[in-house]
C-alpha positions in Angstrom: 108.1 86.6 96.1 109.7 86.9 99.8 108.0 86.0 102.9 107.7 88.7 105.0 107.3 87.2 108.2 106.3 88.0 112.0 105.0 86.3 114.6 101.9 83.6 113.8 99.7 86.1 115.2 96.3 87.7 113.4 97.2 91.6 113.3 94.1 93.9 115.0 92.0 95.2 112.0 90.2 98.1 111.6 87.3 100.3 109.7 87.5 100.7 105.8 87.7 97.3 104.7 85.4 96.7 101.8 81.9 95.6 101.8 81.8 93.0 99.9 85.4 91.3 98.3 85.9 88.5 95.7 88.8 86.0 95.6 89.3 84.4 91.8 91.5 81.5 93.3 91.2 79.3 96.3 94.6 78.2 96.7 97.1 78.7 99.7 97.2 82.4 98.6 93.7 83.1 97.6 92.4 81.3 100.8 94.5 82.9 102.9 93.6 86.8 101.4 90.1 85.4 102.2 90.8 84.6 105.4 92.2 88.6 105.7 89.4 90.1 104.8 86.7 87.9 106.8 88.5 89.1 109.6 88.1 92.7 108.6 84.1 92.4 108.1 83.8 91.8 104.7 81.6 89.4 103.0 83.9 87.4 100.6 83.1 84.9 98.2 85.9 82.9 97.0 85.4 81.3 93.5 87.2 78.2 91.9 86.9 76.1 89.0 84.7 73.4 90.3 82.6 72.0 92.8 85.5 69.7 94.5 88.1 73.2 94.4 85.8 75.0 95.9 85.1 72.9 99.2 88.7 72.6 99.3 89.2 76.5 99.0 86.4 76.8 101.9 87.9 74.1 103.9 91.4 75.9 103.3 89.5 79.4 104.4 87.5 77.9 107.4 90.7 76.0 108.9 93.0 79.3 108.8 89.9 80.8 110.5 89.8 78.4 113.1 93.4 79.2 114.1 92.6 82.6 114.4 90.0 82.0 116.6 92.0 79.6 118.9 94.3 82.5 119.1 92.0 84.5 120.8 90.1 86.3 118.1 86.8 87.5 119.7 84.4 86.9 117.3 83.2 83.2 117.1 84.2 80.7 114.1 80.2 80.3 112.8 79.8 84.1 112.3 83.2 84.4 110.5 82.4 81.7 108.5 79.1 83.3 107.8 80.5 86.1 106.4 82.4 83.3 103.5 81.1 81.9 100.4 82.3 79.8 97.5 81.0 79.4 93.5 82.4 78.0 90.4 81.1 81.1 88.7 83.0 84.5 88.3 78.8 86.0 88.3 79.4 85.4 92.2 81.1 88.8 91.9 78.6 91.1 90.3 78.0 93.1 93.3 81.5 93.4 94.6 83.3 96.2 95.8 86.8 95.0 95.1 87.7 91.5 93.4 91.3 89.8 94.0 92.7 87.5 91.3 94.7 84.7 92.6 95.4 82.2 89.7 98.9 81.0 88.7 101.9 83.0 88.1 100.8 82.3 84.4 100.4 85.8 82.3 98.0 84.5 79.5 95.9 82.9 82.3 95.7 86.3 84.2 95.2 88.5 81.3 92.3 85.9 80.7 91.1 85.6 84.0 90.5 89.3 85.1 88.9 89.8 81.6 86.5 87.1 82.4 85.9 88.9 85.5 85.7 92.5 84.4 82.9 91.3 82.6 80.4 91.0 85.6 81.8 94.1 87.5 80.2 97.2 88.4 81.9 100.8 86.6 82.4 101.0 90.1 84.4 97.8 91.3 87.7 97.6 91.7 90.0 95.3 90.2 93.5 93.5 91.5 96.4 91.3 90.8 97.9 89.2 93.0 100.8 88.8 90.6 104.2 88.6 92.2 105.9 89.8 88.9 103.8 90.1 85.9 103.5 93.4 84.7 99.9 95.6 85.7 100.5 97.2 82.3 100.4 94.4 80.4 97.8 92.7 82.3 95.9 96.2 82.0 96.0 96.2 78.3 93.0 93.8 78.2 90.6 95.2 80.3 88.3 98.3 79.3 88.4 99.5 82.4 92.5 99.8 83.5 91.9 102.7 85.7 90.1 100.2 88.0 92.9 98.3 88.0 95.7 98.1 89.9 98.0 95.2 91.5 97.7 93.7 95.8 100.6 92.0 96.0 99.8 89.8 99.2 102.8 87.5 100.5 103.0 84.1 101.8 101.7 83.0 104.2 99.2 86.0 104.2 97.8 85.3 107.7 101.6 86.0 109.2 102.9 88.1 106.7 102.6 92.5 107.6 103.3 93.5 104.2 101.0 94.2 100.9 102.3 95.5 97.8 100.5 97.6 96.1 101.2 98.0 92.3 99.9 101.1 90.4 100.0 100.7 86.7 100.1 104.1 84.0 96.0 104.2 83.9 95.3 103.2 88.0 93.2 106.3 89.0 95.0 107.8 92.3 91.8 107.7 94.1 91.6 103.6 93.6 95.5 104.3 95.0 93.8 105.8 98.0 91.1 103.1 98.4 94.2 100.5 98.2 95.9 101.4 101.2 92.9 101.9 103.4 92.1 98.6 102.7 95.5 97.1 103.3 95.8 99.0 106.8 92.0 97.6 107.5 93.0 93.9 107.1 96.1 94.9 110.2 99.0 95.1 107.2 101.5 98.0 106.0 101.3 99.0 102.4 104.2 100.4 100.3 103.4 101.6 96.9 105.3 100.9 94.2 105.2 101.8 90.2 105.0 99.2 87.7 108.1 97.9 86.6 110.0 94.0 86.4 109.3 92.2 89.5 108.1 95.4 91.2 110.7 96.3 94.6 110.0 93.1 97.1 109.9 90.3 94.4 112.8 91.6 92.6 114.9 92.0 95.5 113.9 88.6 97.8 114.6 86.6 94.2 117.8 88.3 93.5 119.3 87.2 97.1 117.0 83.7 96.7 118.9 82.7 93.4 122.1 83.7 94.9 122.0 81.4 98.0 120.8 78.9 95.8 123.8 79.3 93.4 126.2 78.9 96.6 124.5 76.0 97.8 125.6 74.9 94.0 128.9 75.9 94.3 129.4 74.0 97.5 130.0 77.1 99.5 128.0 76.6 102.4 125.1 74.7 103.6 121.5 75.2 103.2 121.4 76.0 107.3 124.8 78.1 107.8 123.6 80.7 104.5 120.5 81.3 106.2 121.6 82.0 109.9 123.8 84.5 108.2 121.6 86.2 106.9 118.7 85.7 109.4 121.6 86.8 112.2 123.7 88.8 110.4 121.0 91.0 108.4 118.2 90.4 110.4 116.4 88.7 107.9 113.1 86.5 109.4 113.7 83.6 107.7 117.0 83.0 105.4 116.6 82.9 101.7 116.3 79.3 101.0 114.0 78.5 104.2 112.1 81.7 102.3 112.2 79.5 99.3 110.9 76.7 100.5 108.0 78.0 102.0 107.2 80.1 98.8 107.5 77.1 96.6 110.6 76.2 94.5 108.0 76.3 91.4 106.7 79.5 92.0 110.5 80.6 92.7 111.3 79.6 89.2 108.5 80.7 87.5 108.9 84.7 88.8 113.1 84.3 88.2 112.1 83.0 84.3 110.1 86.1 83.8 112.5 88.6 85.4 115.4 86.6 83.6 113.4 87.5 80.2 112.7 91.1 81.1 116.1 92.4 83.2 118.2 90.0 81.6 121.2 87.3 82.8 121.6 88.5 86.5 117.8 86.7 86.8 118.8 83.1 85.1 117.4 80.8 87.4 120.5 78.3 88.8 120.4 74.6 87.1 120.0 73.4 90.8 116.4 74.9 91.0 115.4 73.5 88.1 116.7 70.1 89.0 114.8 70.2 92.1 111.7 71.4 90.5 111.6 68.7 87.6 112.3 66.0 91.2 109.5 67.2 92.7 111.3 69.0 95.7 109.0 72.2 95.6 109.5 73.3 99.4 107.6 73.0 102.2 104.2 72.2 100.5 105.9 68.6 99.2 107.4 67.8 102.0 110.8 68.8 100.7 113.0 71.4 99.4 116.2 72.6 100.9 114.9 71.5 104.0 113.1 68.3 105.0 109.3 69.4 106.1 108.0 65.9 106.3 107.4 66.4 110.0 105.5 69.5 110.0 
């Protein structure tokens, strides 16, 4: 997963958003396609496993909110927030329009996860993954609706990030395609479209150059700080690959090189470095540190 990034600033969104939008997942990810779509007009309801995730997931929503609104967004914070609900239970979503999965980078936790939700859908509702690398094929091969279904392939941080990803699987109906990236351009974000296949284009690419800055940093080549402004001067990049990393999460790093390792083979083998740091606790920017020390941020 690469962070696309621009300026912290909420994008202007427009008409076509979804009526009503669920969130399975209220972490940094879930929250923060929640806090997308609130801004769009739709009423979302984000739904976690318990009581205590689920203030945490509203807190997480209502603070990113908050921002926006210190920014300048013209709409005040109660109505936003009115628009934003949690629940422990997936029946929350029976009358969506469009319900996001957000859950771990875990394939037998997806594949049981958007069953579970299928179950309380409409024939009508759509159905996503937020998967940065799992296949929508394979996750499509337990639902009885897979032309419903199709991967949203938001990136992180989603409230500064312009990109979505949008995954069509063998079954995804081209009209849902349609739906997809009128949505996308309602929340203020660009959509490419890509088929299914290993780690789709953006996560296959940003983890290729990722493990390859980190195997430098292995090798002694460079610093952490001189292979980024390389490439963030050099190619343009927004942030450099490891900084990337670190705000991505060195686990989820390892976790989408592991699969892509398993289905495209040795160029994917995740350097011994990352897992060192990953078994040490040094995860990135969300403990504090990774390749970089975040402790004061």
């Amino acid at each position: 997963m690469s962070a696309a990034m621009q300026d912290d600033t909420d994008a202007v969104v427009g008409a076509g958003a979804p009526e009503r939008v669920g969130v399975l997942g209220g972490g940094r990810m879930g929250a923060g396609i929640a806090h997308a779509f609130v801004l769009a007009g739709s009423q979302v309801v984000v739904v976690e496993r318990d009581h205590e995730s689920a203030e945490a997931a509203e807190e997480r929503v209502r603070a990113s909110l908050e921002k926006s609104v210190a920014r300048g967004w013209a709409e005040p914070i109660d109505e936003l927030v009115g628009r934003l609900r949690v629940a422990t239970d997936v029946a929350a979503f029976a009358d969506a329009d469009l319900v996001i999965e957000a859950v771990p980078e875990v394939p037998g936790l997806k594949a049981d996860a958007l069953a579970r939700v299928e179950a309380v859908l409409t024939d009508r509702a759509a159905l996503a993954s937020n998967t940065s690398s799992i296949s929508i094929d394979a996750l499509a091969a337990n639902l009885a609706r897979p032309a419903r279904f199709l991967g949203l392939h938001f990136f992180n941080p989603v409230p500064a990030s312009a990109l979505v990803e949008i995954v069509l699987g063998d079954a995804t109906d081209p009209a849902l395609a349609n739906s997809a990236r009128a949505w996308v351009e309602a929340i203020g974000k660009a959509p490419v479209t890509v088929h299914d296949a290993p780690g789709f284009a953006s996560s296959r690419l940003g983890v290729a150059i990722g493990l390859e800055a980190i195997r430098m940093v292995e090798e002694g080549v460079a610093s952490p700080g001189d292979i980024d402004l390389a490439m963030e001067l050099g190619y343009k990049h927004p942030t450099g690959p490891l900084r990337t990393t670190d705000i991505v999460g060195l686990d989820v790093r390892l976790g989408i090189a592991e699969q892509l390792h398993r289905e495209l083979g040795e160029r994917f083998r995740p350097p011994e470095l990352l897992r060192q740091m990953v078994v040490e606790g040094r995860l990135g920017k969300k403990s504090g540190r990774g390749f970089y020390d975040w402790t004061s941020e």
